[in-house]
C-alpha positions as CSV (number, residue, x, y, z in Angstrom):
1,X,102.0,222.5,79.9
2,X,103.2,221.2,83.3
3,X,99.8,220.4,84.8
4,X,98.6,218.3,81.3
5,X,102.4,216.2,81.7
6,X,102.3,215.9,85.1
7,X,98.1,214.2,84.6
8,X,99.7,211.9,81.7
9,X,102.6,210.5,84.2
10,X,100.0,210.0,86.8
11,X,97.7,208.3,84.7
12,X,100.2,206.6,83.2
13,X,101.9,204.9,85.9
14,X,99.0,204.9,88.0
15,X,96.1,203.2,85.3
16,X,96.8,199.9,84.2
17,X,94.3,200.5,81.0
18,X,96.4,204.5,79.7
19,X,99.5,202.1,79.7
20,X,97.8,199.3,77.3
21,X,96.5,201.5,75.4
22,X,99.8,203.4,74.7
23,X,101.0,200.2,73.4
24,X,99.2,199.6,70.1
25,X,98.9,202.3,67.7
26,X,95.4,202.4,68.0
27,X,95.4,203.0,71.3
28,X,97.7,205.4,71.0
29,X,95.6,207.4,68.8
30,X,92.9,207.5,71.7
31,X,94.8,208.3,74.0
32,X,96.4,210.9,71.9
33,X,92.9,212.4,72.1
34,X,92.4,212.1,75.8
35,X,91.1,215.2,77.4
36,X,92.6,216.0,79.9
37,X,91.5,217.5,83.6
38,X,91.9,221.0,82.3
39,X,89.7,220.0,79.0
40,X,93.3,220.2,76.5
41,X,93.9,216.7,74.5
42,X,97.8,215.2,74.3
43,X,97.1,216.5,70.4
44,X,97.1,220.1,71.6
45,X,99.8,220.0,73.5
46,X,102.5,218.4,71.4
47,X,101.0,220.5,68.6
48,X,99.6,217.2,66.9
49,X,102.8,215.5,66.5
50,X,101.9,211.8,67.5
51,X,105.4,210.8,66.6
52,X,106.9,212.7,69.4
53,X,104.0,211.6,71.8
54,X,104.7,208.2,70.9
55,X,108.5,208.8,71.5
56,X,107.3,209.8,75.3
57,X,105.3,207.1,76.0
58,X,107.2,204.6,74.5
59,X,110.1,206.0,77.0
60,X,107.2,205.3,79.7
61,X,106.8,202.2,79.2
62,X,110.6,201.4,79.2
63,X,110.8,202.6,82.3
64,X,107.5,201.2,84.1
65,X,108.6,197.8,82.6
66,X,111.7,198.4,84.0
67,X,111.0,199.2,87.5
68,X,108.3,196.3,86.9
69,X,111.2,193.9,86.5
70,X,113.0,195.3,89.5
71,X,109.7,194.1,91.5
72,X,109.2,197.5,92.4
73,X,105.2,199.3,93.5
74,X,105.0,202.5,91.8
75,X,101.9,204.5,93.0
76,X,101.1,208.4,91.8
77,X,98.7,208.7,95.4
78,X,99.6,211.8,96.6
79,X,101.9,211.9,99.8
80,X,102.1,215.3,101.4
81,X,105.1,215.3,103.4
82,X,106.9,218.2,105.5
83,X,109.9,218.7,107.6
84,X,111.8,222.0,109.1
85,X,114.9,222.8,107.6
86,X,117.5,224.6,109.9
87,X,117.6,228.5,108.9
88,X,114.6,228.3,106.4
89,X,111.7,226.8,108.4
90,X,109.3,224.4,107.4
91,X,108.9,223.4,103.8
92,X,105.9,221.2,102.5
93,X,105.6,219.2,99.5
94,X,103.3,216.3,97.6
95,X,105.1,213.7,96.0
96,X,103.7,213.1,91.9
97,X,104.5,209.2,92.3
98,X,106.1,207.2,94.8
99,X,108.4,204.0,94.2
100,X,108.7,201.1,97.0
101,X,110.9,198.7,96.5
102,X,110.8,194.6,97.2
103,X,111.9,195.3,100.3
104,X,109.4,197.7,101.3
């Protein structure tokens, strides 16, 4: 499940046209049947309940308005970062979306 919610916040913050679709009921039903990277639709996985899907996207676009508003650039490019931490060594990671506020 991880890997199909983790390609539907991408897409979603990162694609202007999976964030107008979500916001007409028509285009939620599309999108509902987007196939994912891994070939599974947003049906399969919340077992074909568009009512709760549409209670996570509508949550999405609260929040992408929100940080819209806030004049924030949200980008889901992957950033692969890495830094040593004292008595466990280095640890590497790839951020899913990064935010960058007005002032940079």
């Amino acid at each position: 499940m991880g890997a199909i919610a983790d390609e539907l916040f991408r897409n979603f913050f990162g694609s202007e046209e999976l964030y107008s679709l979500a916001k007409t009921q028509e285009g939620l039903e599309q999108l509902f049947d987007y196939i994912s990277e891994d070939g599974r639709t947003y049906r399969q996985l919340f077992g074909n309940n568009i009512q709760q899907f549409k209670l996570l996207t509508d949550q999405l676009i609260e929040r992408r308005d929100y940080y819209k508003q806030l004049g924030w650039k949200l980008t889901t490019v992957p950033v692969v970062w890495h830094t040593k931490f004292e008595g466990v060594g280095w640890v590497a990671g790839e951020t899913d979306m990064l935010g960058i506020d007005k002032e940079g």
